[in-house]
C-alpha positions as CSV (number, residue, x, y, z in Angstrom):
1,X,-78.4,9.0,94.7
2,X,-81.1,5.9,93.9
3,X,-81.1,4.9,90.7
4,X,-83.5,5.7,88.0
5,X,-86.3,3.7,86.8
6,X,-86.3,3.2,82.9
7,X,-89.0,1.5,80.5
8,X,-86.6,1.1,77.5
9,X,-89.3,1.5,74.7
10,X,-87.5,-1.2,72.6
11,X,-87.6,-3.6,75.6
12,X,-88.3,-7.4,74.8
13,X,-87.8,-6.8,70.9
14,X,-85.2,-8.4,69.4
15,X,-81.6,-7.2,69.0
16,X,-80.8,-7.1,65.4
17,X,-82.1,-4.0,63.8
18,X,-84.0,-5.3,60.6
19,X,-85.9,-7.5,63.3
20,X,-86.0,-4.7,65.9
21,X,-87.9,-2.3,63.5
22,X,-90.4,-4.6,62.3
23,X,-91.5,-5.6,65.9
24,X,-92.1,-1.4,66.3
25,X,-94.4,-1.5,63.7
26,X,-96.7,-4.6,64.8
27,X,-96.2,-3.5,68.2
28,X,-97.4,0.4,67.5
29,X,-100.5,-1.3,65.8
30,X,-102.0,-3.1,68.8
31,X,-99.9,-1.1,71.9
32,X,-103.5,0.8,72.8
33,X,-105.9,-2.0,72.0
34,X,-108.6,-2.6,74.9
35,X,-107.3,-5.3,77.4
36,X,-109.4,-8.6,77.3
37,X,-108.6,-10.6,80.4
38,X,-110.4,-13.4,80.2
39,X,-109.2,-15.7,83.1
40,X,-108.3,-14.7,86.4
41,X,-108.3,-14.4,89.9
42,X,-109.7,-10.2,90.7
43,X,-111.9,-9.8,93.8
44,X,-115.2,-8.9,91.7
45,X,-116.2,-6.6,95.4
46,X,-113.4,-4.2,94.4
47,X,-116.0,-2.9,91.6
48,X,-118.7,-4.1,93.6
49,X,-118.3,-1.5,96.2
50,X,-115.3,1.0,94.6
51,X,-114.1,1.0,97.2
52,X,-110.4,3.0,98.0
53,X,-107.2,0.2,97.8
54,X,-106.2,0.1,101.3
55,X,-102.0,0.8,100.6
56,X,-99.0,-0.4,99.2
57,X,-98.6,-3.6,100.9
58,X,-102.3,-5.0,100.3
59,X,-101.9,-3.6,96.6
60,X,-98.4,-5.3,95.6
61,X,-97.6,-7.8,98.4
62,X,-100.4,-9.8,99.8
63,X,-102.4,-10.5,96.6
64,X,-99.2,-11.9,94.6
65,X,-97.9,-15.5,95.4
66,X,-94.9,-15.1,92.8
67,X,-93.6,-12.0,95.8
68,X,-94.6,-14.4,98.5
69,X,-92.6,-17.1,97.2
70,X,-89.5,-15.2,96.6
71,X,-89.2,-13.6,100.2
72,X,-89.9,-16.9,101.6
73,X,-87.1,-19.1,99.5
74,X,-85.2,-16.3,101.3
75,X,-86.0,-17.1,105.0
76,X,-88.4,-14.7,105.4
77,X,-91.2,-15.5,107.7
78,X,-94.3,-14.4,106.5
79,X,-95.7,-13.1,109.6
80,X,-92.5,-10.4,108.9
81,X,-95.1,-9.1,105.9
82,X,-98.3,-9.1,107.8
83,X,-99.6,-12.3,107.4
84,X,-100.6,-13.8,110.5
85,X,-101.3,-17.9,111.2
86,X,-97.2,-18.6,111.7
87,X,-95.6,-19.7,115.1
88,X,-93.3,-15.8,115.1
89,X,-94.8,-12.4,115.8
90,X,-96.7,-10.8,113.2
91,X,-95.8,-7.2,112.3
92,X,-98.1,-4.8,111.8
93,X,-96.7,-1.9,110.9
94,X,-97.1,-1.4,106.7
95,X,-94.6,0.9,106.2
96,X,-92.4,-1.5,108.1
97,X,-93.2,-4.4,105.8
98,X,-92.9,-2.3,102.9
99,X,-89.4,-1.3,104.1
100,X,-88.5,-5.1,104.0
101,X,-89.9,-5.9,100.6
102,X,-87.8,-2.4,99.2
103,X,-84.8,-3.8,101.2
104,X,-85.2,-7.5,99.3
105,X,-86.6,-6.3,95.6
106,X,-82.8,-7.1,94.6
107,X,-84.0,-10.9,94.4
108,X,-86.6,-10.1,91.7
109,X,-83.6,-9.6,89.5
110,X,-84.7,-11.0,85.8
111,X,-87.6,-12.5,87.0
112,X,-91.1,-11.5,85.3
113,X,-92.4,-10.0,88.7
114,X,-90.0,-7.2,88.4
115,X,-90.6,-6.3,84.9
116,X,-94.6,-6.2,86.0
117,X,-93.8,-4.3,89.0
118,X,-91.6,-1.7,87.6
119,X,-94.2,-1.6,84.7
120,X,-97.0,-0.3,87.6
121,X,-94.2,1.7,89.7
122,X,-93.7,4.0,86.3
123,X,-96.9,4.1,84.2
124,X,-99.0,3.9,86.7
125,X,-97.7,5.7,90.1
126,X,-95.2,8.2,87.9
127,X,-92.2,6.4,90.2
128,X,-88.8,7.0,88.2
129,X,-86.7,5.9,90.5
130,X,-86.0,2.6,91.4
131,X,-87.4,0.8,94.5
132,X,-84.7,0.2,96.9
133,X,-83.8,0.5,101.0
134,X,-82.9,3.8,100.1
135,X,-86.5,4.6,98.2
136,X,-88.9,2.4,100.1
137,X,-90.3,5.6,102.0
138,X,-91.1,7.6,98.4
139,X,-92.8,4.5,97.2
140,X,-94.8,3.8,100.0
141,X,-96.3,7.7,100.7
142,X,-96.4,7.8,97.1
143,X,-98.5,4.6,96.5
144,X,-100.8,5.5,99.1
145,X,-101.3,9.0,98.4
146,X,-102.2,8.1,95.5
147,X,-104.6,5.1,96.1
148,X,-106.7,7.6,98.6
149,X,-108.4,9.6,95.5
150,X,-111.2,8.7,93.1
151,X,-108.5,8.5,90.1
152,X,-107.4,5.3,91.6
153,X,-110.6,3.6,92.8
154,X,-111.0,0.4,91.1
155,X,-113.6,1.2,88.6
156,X,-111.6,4.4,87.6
157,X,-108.0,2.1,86.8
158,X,-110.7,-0.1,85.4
159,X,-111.1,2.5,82.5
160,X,-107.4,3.8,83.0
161,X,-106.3,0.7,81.9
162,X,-108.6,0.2,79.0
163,X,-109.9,-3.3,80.3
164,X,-112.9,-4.0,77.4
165,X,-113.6,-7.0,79.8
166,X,-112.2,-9.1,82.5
167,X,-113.4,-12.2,84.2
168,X,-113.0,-13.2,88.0
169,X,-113.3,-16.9,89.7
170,X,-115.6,-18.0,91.7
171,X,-116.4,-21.8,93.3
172,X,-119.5,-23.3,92.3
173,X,-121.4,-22.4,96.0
174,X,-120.6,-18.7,95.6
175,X,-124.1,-17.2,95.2
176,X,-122.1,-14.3,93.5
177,X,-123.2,-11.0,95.9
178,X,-120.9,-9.0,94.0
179,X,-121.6,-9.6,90.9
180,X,-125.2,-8.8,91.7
181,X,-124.0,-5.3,93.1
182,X,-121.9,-4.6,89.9
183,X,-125.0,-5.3,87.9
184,X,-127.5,-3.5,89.7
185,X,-125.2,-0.5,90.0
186,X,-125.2,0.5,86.7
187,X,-121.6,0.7,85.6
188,X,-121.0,-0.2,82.4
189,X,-117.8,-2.0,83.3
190,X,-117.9,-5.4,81.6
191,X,-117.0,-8.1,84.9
192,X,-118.1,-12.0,84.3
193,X,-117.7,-14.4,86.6
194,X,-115.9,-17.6,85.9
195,X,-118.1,-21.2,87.0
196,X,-114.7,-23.3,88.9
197,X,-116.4,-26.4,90.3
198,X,-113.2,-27.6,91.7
199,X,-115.0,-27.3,95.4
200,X,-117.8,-30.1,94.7
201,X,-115.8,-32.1,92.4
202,X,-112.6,-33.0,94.1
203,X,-113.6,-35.6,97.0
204,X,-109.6,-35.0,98.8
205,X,-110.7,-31.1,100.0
206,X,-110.7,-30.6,103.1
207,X,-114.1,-29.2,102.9
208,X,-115.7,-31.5,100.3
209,X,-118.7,-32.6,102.3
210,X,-119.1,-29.1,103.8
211,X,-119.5,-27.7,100.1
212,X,-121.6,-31.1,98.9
213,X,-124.4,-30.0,101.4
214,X,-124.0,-26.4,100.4
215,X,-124.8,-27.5,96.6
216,X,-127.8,-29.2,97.9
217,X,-129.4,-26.2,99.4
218,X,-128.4,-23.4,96.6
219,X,-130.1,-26.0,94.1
220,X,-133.1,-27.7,96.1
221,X,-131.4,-31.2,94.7
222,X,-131.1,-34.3,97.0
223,X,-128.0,-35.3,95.5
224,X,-128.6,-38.6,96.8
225,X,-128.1,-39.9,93.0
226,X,-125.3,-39.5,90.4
227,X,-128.2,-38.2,88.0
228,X,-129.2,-35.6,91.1
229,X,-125.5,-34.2,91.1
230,X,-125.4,-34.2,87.7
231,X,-128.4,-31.8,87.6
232,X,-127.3,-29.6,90.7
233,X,-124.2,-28.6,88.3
234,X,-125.7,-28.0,85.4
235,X,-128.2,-25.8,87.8
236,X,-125.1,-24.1,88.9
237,X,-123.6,-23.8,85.4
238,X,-126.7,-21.7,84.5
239,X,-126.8,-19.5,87.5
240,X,-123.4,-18.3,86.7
241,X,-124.6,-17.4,83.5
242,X,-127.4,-16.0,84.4
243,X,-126.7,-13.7,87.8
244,X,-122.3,-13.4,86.8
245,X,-122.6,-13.0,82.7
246,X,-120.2,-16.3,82.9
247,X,-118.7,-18.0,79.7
248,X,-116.3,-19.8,80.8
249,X,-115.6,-22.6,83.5
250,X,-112.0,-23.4,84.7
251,X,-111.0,-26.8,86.5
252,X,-107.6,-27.2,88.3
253,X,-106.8,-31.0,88.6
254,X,-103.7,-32.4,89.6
255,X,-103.8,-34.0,86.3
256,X,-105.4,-34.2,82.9
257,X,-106.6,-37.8,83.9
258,X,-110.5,-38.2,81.9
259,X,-112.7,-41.5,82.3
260,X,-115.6,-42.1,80.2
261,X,-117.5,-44.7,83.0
262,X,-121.2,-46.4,82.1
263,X,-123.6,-45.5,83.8
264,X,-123.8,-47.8,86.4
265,X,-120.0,-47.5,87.2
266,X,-120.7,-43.6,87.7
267,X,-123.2,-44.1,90.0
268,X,-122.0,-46.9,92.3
269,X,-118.3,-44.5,92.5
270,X,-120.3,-41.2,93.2
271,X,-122.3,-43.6,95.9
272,X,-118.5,-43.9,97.3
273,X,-117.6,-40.9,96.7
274,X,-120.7,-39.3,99.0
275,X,-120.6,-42.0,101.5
276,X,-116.6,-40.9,102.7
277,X,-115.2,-43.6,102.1
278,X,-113.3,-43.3,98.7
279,X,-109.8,-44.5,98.2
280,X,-107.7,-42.0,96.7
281,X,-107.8,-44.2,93.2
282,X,-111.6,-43.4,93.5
283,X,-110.8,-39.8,93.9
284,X,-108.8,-39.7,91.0
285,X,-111.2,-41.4,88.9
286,X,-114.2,-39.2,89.8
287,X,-111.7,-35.9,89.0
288,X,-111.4,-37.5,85.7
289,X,-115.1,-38.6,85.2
290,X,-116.0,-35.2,86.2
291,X,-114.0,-33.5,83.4
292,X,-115.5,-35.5,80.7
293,X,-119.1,-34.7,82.4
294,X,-117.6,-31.0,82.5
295,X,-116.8,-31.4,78.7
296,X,-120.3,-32.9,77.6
297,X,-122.0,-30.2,79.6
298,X,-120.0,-27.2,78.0
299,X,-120.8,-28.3,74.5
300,X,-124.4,-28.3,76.0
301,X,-125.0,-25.0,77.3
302,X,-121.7,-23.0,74.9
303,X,-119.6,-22.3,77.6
304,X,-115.6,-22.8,77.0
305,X,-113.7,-24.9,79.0
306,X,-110.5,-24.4,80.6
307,X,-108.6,-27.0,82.1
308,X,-105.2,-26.2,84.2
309,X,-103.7,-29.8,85.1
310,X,-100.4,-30.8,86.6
311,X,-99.5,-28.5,89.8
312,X,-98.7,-30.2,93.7
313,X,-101.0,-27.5,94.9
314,X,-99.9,-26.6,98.6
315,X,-96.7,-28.8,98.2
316,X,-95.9,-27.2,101.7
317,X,-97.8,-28.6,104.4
318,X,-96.4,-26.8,107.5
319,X,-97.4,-23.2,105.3
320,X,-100.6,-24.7,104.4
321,X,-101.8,-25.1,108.0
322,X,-100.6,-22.0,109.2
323,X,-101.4,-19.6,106.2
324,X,-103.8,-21.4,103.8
325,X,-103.9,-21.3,100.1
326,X,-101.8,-19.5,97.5
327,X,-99.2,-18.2,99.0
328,X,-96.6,-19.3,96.8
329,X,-95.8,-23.2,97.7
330,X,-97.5,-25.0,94.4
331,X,-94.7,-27.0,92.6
332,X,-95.8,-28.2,89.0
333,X,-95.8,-31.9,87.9
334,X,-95.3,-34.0,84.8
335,X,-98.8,-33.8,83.1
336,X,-99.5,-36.5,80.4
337,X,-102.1,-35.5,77.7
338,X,-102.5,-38.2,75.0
339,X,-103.0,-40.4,77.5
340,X,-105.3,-38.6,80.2
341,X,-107.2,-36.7,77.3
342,X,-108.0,-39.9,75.3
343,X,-111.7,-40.6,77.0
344,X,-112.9,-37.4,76.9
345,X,-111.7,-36.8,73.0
346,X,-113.3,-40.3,72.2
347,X,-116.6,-38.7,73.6
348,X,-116.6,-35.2,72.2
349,X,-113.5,-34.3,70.8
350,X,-114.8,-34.0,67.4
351,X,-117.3,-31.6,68.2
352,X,-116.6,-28.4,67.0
353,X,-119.4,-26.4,69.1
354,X,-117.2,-27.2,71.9
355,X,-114.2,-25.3,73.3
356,X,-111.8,-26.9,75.7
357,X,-108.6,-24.6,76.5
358,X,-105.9,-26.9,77.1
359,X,-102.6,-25.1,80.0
360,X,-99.5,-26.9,81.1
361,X,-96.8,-26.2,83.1
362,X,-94.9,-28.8,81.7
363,X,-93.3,-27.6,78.4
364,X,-92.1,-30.7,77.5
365,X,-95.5,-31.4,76.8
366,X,-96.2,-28.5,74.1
367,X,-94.6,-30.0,71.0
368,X,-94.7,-33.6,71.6
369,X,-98.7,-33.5,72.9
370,X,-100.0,-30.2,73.2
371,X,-99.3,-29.0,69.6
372,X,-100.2,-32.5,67.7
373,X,-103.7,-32.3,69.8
374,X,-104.7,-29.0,69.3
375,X,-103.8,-29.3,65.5
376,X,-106.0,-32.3,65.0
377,X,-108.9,-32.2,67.2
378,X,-112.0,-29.6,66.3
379,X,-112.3,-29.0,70.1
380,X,-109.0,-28.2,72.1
381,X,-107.0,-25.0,71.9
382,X,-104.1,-24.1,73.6
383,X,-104.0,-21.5,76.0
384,X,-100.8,-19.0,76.8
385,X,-97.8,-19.9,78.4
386,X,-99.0,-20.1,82.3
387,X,-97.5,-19.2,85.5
388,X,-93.7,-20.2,85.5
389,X,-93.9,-19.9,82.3
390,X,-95.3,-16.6,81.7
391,X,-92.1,-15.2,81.4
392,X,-90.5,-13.3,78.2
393,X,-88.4,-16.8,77.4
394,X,-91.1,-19.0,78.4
395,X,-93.7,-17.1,76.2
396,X,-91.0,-17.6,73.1
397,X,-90.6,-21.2,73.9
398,X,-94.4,-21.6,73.5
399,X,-94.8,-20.1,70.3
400,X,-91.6,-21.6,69.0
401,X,-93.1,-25.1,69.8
402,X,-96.3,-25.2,69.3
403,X,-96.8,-23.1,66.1
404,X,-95.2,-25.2,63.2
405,X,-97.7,-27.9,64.4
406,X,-101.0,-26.1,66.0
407,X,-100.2,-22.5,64.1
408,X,-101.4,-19.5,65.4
409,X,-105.3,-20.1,65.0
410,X,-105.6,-22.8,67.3
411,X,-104.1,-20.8,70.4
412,X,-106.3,-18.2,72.6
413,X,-103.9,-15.5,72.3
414,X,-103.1,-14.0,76.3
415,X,-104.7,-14.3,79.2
416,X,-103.0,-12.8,83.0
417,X,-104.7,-15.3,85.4
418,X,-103.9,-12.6,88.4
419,X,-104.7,-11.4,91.5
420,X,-102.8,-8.5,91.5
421,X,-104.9,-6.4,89.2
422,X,-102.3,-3.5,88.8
423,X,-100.0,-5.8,87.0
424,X,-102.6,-6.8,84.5
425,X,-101.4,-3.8,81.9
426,X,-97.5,-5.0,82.3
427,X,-98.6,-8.5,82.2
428,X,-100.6,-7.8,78.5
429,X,-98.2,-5.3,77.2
430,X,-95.5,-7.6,78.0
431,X,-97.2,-10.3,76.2
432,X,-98.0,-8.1,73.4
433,X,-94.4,-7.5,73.0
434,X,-93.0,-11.1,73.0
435,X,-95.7,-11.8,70.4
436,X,-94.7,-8.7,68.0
437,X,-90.7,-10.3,69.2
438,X,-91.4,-13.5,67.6
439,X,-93.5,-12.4,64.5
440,X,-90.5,-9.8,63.7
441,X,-88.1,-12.6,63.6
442,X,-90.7,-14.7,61.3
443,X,-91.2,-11.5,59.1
444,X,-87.1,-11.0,58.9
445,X,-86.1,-14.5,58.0
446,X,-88.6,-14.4,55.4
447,X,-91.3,-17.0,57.0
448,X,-94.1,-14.3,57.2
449,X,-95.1,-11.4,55.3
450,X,-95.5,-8.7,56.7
451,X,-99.2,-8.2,56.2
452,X,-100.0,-10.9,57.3
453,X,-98.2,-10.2,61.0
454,X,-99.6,-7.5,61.4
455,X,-102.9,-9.4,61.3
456,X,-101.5,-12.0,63.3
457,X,-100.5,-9.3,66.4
458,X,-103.9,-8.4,66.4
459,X,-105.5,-11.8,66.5
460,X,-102.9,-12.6,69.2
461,X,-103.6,-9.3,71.5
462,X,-107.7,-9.3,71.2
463,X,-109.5,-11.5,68.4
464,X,-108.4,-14.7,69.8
465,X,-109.6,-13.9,73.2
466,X,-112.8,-12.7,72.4
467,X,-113.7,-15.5,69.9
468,X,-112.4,-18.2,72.3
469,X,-114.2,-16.9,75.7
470,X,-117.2,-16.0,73.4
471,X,-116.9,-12.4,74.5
């Protein structure tokens, strides 16, 4: 007989009952507030067109690099789950695929992608048994009988789920079709857009000049001039805003490197930059110009600035060729921030009409830069524990660090930065837990009153994210 599947309702609180009983409380007060997801990676045509998920597989597998990466530390191909572009066969049967994931879910074993999967098998499929060989076939009919009515259309889980807001990502040519449709069609769903110039800024894409002469034509500009680029971008800035509702821009460079160059050195290194032949030094220093030009910009127009450094993006090169981005083979990297922030900060850090939400994956970084930063500067804040580390022990190893130094005011509270959109309710009530788990222990050793966590939990789960993001 398969094994059942349990949500404990005490899960992620701490052990010791004085503790235990206080994190109930905090937690009952914020379990059912509206979802703010302010950063992520959502296809915005989903609620463009409402259109029915296709099944399981597209749902649960494709869409989520942290399943990706699993199978394929275990040997398996990924033309085994559907994905063609490898040198093997490429199976096309779903149920087939779906059989091997059941067969393999034993490797998710106290990792975060089984706590958010088995959060979406039970609350929202009804599934109470455990996925398995033995279960794979009652999951998959299941799943898909269910994704074929109007209950489970995206616009309707869009409601289910109690999402006041969430934000997708977009490149800085997208012209933004969908979020035209969503607009036009009269649903009051709340979906922004999210201004990630990553595309026209990093000169070492493959298809930099391909998206350099798709800027030009979206904004009429030559761009034959640093002052010509400069003006395309802030064209761009306030077509997302305008046509996507965007308040936010995100930048993903391989470091938190910032330059604050004349002039004249701007101009003759974006002249090097456009002619093709930059060295990868220039490269780097145009990322880093960029992000202080980024920076000046935001505090310009009011939009907040995200900035997610330090990941060896594609760290695979034989999966890169054959299956393209995000599938599971970025690696993080030591990130340094005292250093790499330094220009910028001496340009606008002490502007306090400016929001710049400062990741790492590199939690050696949080007490040592992260937390002294946040804590002095008017303009950084630190956003949530991200991607290996949004974990239940990497979200406690956050707050433990950073909060004597940065307290809780100058953090964003949670954001998912997903793909998978039915994991965005596990993701935030798992969040919301590890937050009531570490306010308990501050209210039971006497470092907190209690009042005042119970403010605190619901700052964390949806003040924070709506004042940061200007929502």
């Amino acid at each position: 007989m398969a094994a059942p599947l349990i949500l404990d309702p005490d899960r992620f609180f701490p052990p010791e009952p004085s503790a235990r009983a206080v994190a109930r409380q905090l937690f009952a007060g914020i379990e059912r507030l509206p979802i703010i997801s302010p950063h992520g990676h959502v296809a915005p045509e989903w609620f463009a067109d409402n259109a029915p998920f296709e099944d399981a597989v597209s749902v649960f597998l494709w869409p989520d690099h942290y399943v990706l990466r699993m199978l394929y530390s275990q040997g398996i191909d990924l033309g085994r789950l559907g994905m063609s572009g490898g040198d093997g066969p490429v199976e096309t049967d779903r149920r087939a695929v779906w059989r091997l994931f059941a067969a393999n879910y034993r490797l998710f074993r106290g990792t975060p992608s089984r706590l958010w999967l088995d959060h979406a098998f039970a609350t929202v499929f009804g599934l109470d048994q455990r996925l398995s060989a033995e279960t794979a076939d009652l999951y998959f009919d299941t799943i898909n009988q269910a994704l074929a009515t109007e209950a489970f259309r995206p616009r309707a889980l869009f409601e289910r789920f109690a999402i006041e807001a969430i934000a997708t990502t977009e490149g800085a040519t997208d012209e933004l079709p969908h979020h035209r449709a969503i607009r036009a069609s009269g649903w009051s769903g709340r979906i922004l857009t999210t201004f990630r110039p990553d595309d026209v800024i990093d000169a070492e894409r493959e298809d930099f000049a391909e998206n350099l002469t798709k800027l030009q034509a979206l904004t009429g500009e030559d761009l034959a001039s640093w002052e010509s680029y400069l003006s395309a971008l802030r064209n761009r800035r306030a077509y997302f805003r305008e046509v996507g509702g965007a308040t936010a821009t995100d930048h993903g460079h391989p470091t938190a490197r910032t330059a604050n160059l004349s002039a004249a050195d701007c101009a003759a290194l974006y002249a090097r930059i456009r002619s093709g032949g930059a060295t990868p030094e220039d490269a780097e220093t145009f990322r880093a110009q960029m992000l202080t030009e980024m920076a000046v910009m935001a505090g310009d127009d009011g939009m907040t600035m995200q900035l997610h450094p330090g990941v060896w993006r594609n760290h695979n090169p034989w999966l890169f060729d054959r299956y393209g981005r995000d599938k599971g083979a970025d690696i993080p990297t030591r990130v340094s921030y005292v250093d790499g922030l330094k220009p910028l900060l001496d340009r606008v850090g002490n502007r306090a009409d400016l929001t710049l939400i400062l990741f790492t994956l590199d939690e050696s970084t949080y007490a040592r830069e992260l937390a002294p930063l946040a804590g002095h500067y008017p303009c950084l804040k630190l956003g949530p524990a991200w991607w290996f580390n949004d974990s239940p022990e990497g979200m406690l190893r956050f707050r433990r660090q950073v909060t004597e130094t940065a307290g809780f005011y100058n953090t964003v509270g949670f954001n998912d930065d997903t793909r998978a959109f039915f994991s965005i309710p596990a993701r935030h009530d798992l969040a919301r837990r590890m937050d009531c788990a570490h306010l308990a222990e501050l209210v039971a050793s006497h470092r907190l009153e209690l009042d005042e966590a119970l403010a605190l939990a619901h700052d964390l789960a949806y003040a924070l994210p709506k004042q940061a993001y200007r929502l």
